[in-house]
C-alpha positions as CSV (number, residue, x, y, z in Angstrom):
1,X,12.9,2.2,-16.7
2,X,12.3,1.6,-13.1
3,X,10.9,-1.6,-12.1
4,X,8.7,-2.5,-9.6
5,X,7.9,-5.1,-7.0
6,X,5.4,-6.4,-9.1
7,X,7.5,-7.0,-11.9
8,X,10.2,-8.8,-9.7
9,X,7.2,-11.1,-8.7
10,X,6.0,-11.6,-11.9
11,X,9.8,-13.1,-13.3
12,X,10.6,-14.8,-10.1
13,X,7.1,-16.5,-10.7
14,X,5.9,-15.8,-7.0
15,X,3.2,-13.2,-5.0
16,X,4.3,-9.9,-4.2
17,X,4.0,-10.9,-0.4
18,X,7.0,-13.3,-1.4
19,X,8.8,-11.1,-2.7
20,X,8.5,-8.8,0.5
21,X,9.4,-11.7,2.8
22,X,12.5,-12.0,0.8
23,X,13.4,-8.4,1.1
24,X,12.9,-8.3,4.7
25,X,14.9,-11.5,5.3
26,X,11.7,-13.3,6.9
27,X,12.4,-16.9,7.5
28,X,9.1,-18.0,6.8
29,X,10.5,-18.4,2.8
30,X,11.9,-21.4,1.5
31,X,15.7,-21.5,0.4
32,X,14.8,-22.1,-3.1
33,X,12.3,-19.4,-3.3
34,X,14.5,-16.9,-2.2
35,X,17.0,-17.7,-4.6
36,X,14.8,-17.2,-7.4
37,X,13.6,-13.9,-5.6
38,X,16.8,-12.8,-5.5
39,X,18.4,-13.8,-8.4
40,X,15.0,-11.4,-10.1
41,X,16.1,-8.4,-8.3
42,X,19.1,-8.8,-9.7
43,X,18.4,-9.2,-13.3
44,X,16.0,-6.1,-12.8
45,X,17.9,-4.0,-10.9
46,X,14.8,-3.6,-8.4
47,X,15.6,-0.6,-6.2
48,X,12.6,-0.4,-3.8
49,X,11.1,2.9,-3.3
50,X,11.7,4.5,0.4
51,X,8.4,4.4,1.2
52,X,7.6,0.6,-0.8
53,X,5.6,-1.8,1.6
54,X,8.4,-4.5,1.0
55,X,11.2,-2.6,2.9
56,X,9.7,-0.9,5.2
57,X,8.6,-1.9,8.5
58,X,5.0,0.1,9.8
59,X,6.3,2.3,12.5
60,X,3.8,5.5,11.9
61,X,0.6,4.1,12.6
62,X,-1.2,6.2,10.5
63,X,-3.7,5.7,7.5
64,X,-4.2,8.9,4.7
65,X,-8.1,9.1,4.0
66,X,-8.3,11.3,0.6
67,X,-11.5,13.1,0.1
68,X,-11.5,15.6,-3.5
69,X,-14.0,17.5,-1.4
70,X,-13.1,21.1,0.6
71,X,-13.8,21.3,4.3
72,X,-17.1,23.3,4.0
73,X,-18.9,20.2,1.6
74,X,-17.3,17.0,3.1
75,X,-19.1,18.1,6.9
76,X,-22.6,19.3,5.3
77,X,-22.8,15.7,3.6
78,X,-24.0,13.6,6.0
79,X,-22.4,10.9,3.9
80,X,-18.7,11.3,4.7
81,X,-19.3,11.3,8.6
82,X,-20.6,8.3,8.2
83,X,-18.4,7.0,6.2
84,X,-15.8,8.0,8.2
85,X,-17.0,6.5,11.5
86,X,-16.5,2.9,9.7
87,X,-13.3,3.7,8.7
88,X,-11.9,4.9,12.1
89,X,-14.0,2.2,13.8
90,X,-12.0,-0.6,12.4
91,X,-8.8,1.8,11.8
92,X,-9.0,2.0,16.2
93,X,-9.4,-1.9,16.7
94,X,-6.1,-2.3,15.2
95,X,-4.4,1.1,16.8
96,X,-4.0,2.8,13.5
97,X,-4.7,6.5,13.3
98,X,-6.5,8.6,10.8
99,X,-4.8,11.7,8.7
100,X,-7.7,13.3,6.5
101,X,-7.0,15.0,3.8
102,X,-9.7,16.7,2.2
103,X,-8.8,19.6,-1.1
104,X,-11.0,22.2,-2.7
105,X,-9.3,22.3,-6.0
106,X,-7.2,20.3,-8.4
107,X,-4.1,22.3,-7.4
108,X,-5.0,20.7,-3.4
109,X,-6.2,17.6,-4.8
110,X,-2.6,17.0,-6.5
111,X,-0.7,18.4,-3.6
112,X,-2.3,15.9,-1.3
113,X,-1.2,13.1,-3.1
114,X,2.6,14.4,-3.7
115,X,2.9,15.2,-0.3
116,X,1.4,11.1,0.4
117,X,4.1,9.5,-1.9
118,X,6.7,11.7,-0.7
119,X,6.1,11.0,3.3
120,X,7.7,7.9,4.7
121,X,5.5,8.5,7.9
122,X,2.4,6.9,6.5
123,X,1.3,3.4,6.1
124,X,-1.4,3.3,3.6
125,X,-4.1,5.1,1.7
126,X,-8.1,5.0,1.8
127,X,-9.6,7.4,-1.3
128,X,-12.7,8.2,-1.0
129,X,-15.3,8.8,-4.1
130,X,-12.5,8.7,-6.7
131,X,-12.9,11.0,-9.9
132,X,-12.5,9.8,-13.5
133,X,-9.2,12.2,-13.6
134,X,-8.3,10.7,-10.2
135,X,-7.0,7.2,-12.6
136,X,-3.4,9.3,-12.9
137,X,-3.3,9.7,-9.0
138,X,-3.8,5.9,-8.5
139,X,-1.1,4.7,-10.8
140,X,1.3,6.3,-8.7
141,X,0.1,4.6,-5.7
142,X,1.1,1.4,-7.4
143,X,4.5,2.4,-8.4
144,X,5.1,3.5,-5.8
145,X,3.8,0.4,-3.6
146,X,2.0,2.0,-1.2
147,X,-0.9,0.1,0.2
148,X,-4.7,1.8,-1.0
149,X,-8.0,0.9,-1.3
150,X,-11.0,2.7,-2.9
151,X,-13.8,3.9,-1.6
152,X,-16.6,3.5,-4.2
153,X,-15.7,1.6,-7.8
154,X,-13.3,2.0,-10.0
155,X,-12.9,1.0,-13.9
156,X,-9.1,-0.5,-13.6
157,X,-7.6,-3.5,-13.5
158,X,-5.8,-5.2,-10.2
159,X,-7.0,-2.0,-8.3
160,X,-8.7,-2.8,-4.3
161,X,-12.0,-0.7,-3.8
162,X,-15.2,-1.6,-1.9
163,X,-18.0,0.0,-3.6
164,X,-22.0,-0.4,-3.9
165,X,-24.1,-0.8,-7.0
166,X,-25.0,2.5,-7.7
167,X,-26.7,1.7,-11.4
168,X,-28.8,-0.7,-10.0
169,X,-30.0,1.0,-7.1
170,X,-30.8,3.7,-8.9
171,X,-32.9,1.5,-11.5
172,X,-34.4,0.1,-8.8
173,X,-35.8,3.2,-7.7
174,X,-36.9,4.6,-11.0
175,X,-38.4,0.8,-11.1
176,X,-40.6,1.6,-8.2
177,X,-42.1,5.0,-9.8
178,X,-42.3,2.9,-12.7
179,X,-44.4,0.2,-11.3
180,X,-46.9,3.0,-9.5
181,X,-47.5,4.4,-12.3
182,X,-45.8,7.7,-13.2
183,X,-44.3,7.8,-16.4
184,X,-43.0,11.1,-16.6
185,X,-39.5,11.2,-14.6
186,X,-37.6,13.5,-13.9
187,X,-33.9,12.8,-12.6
188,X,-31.5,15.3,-11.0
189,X,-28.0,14.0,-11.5
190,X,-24.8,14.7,-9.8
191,X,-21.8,15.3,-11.7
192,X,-20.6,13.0,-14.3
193,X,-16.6,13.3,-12.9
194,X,-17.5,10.7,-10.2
195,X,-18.1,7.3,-11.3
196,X,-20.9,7.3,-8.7
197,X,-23.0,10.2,-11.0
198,X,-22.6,8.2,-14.2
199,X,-23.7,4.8,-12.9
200,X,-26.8,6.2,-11.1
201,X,-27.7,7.8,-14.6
202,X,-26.8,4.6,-16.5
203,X,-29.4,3.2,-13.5
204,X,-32.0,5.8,-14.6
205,X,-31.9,5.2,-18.0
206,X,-31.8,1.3,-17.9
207,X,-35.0,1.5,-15.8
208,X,-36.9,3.2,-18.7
209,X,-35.5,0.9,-21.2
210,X,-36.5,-1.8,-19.2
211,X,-40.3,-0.8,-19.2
212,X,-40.4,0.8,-23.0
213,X,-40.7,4.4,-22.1
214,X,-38.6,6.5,-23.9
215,X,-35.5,8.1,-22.6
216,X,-35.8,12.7,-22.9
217,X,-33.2,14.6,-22.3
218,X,-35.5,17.5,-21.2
219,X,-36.4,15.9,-17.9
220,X,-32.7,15.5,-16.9
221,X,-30.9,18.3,-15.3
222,X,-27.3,18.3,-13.6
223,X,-27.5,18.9,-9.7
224,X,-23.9,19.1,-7.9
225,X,-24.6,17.1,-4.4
226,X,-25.5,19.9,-2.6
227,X,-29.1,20.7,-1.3
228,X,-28.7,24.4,-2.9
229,X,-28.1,21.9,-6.2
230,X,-31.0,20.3,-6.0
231,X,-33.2,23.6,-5.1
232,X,-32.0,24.9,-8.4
233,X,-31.9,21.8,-10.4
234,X,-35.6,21.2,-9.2
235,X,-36.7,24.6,-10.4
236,X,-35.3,24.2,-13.7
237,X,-37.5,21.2,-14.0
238,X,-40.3,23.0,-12.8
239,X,-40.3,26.0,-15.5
240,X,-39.9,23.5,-18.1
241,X,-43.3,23.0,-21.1
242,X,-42.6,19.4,-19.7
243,X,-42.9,19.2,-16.0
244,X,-42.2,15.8,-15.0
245,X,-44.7,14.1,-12.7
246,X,-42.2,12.3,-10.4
247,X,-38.6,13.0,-9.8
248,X,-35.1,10.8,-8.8
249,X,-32.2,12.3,-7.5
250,X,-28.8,11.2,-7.6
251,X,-28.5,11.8,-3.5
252,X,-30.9,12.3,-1.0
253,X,-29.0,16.3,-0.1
254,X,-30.1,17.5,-3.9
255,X,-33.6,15.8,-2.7
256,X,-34.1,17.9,0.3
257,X,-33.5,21.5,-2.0
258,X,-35.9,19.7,-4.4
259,X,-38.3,19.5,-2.0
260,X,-38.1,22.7,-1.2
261,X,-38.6,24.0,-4.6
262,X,-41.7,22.0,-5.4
263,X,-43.5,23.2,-2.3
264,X,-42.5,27.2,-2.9
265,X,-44.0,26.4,-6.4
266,X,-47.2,25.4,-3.8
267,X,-47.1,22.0,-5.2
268,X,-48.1,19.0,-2.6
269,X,-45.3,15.7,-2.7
270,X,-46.6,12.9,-3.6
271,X,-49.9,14.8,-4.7
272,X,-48.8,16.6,-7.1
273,X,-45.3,15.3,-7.7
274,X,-43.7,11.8,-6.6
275,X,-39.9,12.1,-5.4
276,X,-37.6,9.4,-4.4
277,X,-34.1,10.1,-4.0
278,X,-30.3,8.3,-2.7
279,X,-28.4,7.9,0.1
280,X,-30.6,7.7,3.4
281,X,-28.8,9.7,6.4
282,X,-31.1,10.7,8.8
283,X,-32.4,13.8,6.8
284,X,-34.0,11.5,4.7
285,X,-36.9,9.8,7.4
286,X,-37.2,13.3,9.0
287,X,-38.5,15.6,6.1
288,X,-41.9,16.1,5.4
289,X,-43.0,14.0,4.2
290,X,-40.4,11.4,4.7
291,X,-38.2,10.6,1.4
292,X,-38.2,7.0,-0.2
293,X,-34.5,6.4,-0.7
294,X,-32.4,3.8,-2.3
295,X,-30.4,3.1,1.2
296,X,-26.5,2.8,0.4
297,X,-24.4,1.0,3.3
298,X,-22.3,3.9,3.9
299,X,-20.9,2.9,7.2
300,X,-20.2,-0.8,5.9
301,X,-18.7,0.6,2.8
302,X,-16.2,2.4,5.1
303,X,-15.5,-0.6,7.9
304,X,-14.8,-3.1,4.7
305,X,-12.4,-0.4,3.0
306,X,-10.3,-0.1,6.4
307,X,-9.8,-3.5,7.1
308,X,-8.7,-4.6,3.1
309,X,-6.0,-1.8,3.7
310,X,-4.9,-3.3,7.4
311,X,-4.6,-6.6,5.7
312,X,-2.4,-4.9,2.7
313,X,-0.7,-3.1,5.0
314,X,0.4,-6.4,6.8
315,X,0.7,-8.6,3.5
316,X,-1.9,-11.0,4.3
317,X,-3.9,-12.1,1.4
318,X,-6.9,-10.3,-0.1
319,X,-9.7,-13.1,-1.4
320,X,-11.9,-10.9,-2.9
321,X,-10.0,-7.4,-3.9
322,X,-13.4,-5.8,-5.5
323,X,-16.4,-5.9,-3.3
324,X,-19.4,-4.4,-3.9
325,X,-21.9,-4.3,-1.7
326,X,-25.9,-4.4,-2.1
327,X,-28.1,-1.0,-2.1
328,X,-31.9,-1.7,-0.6
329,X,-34.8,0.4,-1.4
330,X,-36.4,2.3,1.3
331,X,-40.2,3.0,0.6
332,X,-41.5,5.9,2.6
333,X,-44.2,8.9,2.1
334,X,-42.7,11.1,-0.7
335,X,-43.4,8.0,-3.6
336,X,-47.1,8.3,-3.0
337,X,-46.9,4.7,-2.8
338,X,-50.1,4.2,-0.7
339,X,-51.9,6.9,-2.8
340,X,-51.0,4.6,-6.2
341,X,-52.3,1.4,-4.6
342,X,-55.8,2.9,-3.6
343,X,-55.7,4.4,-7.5
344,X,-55.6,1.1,-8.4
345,X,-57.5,-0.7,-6.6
């Protein structure tokens, strides 16, 4: 069994930045401390991995970004830009450099993070959007000691992510249709292997609960991100016996194809069908008509994940390893808001 830095912590009774002081000799340690430090490695038999924060001293410079997205997806997404400006933003203020990885398959995806944990020219990680199957992926960032953060949450313990509530601005939003009066919503959902998709559906769901209207299955359809997703997804709703009255979607790319699809079907938004969707890059205020969104703080999200890893990557304490940051709804055209209000009045 091979041990690893957090288990020497754990019997020497100390942090893990202790223990890495110790290693590296810092004199910053008292005698008594290091002792006990020592005397742990011993009894374990610690070896530190090559590529372990505790031995080695940051000489490449450079931070891995992970995206389980190909080439072609990751740049029609306004979302990852974004979200890649507040990385590099902070990542340049403290002269690191950027290495993106981004893989089309599983095959890539695993490849990508092989080709991380072998590497000794790379000091820390930033994965973006994990996946339910990605939980395998981030174990072996641990053992291995290499410093990572998430991008977006994660269910697992003593893991660093900075992430947005997803399931409750997504409630939020089916909240607002709610409250104007539609009662027959429709949500186009993203895929269910990001933790993101679930918790926005979770958010749909709860929002019915919440006001007594019954949850059906035939007014849900899967989308996949993309605006040709959300053009298909939307038409699927539309030849439905139940055509919903307003619609949700799960990002606000779907919610441009869905609003092409409702207007080929010579329907009017909010007219004839309400649509509020998730995400709000620029797209979203320049359709017509402009799309009510549930705003996520992409570029934030990204800035806070880079500087949690600079502070790993230099041992300095982390106060609050799991931030999640607050989503705000963005009322604009496509709701029928104002329409609903003159109703009923």
């Amino acid at each position: 069994m091979a041990f690893t830095i957090e288990d020497v912590a754990r019997l020497a009774e100390v942090s893990k930045t202790t223990v890495s002081r110790v290693i590296n000799d810092n004199s910053n340690v008292k005698s008594e401390t290091k002792v006990r430090v020592l005397g742990a490695v011993r009894e374990l038999g610690y070896t530190p991995n090559s590529i372990a924060r505790a031995l080695r001293i940051r000489k490449s410079n450079v931070v891995g970004v992970i995206i389980p997205r190909g080439i072609e997806y990751v740049f029609s997404d306004p979302f990852f830009p974004e979200l890649i400006k507040g990385i590099t933003t902070v990542l340049n203020l403290h002269n690191l450099n950027l290495h993106l990885v981004m893989s089309n398959s599983e095959s890539e995806h695993r490849q990508a993070y092989s080709n991380l944990l072998k590497t000794k020219h790379i000091d820390g990680v930033i994965l973006v959007c994990p996946r339910f199957d990605d939980k395998q992926y981030i174990l072996k960032l641990r053992r291995a000691s290499l410093p990572f953060v998430l991008v977006g949450r994660f269910p697992l313990e003593k893991v660093n992510y900075v992430g947005y509530d997803s399931k409750q601005g997504a409630c939020s939003a089916v909240e607002h249709l709610i409250r104007l009066g539609y009662k027959q919503i429709g949500f186009i959902s993203g895929s269910f292997d990001l933790i993101g998709g679930v918790d926005r559906f979770e958010g749909y769901k709860m929002a019915l609960e919440r006001h007594s209207l019954e949850y059906d299955s035939e007014l849900v359809t899967k989308g996949d991100w993309t605006r040709e997703g959300g053009y298909e997804a939307m038409c699927e709703l539309l030849n439905k016996a139940k055509v919903p009255t307003a619609v949700f979607t799960a990002n606000d790319q779907m919610a441009v194809g869905a609003v092409k699809a409702i207007k080929e079907k010579g329907l009017q938004i909010p007219k004839d069908m309400a649509m509020v969707g998730f995400g709000d890059t620029q797209l979203a205020s320049y359709i017509e008509p402009s799309l009510t969104i549930v705003k996520e703080p992409t570029y934030e999200e990204g800035a806070m994940a880079a500087e949690m890893l600079v502070k790993l990557i230099n041992d300095e304490e982390i106060k609050e390893p799991q931030v999640m940051l607050e989503t705000k709804l963005i009322i604009r055209e496509s709701c029928g808001s104002k329409m609903a209000k003159i109703m009923k009045g």
